[in-house]
N, C-alpha and C positions, 0 to 999 in steps of 0.2 A: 504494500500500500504506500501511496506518495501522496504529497503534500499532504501532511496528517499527524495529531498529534490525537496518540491512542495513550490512557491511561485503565487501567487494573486491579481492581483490588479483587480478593479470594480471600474468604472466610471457609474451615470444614470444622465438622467435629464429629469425632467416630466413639459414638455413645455405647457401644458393643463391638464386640470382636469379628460380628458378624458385617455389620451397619457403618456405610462413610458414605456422611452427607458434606454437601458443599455447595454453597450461594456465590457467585460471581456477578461481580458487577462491573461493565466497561463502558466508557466513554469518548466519544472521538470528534475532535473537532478540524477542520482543516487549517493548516499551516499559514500558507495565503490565500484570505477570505478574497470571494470574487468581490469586484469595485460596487457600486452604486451604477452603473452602467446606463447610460439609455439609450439605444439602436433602433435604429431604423430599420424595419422590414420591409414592411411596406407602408408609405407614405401616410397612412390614415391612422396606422397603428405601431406606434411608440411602445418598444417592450424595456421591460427594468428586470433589473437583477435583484428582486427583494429577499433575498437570504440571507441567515445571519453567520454562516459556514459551520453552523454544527451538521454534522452527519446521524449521530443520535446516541442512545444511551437502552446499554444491555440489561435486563438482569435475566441470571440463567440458576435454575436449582436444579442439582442432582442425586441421586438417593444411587447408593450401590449397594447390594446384597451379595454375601459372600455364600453361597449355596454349598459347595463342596470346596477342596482346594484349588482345583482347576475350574471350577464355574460357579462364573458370577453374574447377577441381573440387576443393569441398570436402569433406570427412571428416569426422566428430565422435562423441562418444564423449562423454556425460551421466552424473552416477550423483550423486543426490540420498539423504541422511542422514537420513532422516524425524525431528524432534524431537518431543518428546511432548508440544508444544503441542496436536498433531492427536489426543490422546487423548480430551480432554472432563470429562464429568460421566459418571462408572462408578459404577455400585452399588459399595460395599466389600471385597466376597468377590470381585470378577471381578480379571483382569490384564487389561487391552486388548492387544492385538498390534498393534505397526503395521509397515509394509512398505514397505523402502526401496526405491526407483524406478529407472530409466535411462530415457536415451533413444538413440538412435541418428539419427544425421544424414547426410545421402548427396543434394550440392548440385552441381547445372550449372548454372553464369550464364555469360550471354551478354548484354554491356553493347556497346552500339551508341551 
């Protein structure tokens, strides 16, 4: 990733022998923010750069279960903060919408 300043944090705690849980939390903004810009496309419609150059902010939980010595089942739970880097170059008159995201995670490893 370029032009980007990504920070980190990760909290776990393994409340059992069996059980490692872990919350991550990231955040990213860009390095150099695009200008205030305003271009011309086409003649009637003047577009702007209204972004403030964040890209957005993670949190991520994980749950891992140690099942036997070689297998283990993980859990997870995504959910990403869309920033309005992802907005762009908008005509004037518009609002862009953007859409914050998840994902979901559902893991069997079996390490031999």
């Amino acid at each position: 990733m370029t032009n980007a300043w990504f920070f980190q944090g990760r909290v776990g705690v393994k409340p059992t022998p069996q059980w490692d849980v872990m919350l991550t939390l990231s955040y990213a903004t860009a390095d150099k923010k695009p200008g205030h810009y305003v271009g011309i496309i086409l003649p009637s419609l003047p577009h702007y750069n209204n972004t403030n150059g964040t890209y957005g902010t993670e949190v991520d939980v994980t749950a891992t279960y140690k099942i036997t010595n070689n297998l283990t089942y993980m859990l997870g739970a995504g959910y990403l903060f869309t920033g309005d880097y992802h907005k762009g170059y908008e005509p004037c008159y518009s609002e862009s919408k953007i859409v914050d995201d998840y994902m979901l995670i559902n893991k069997l490893t079996l390490s031999f």
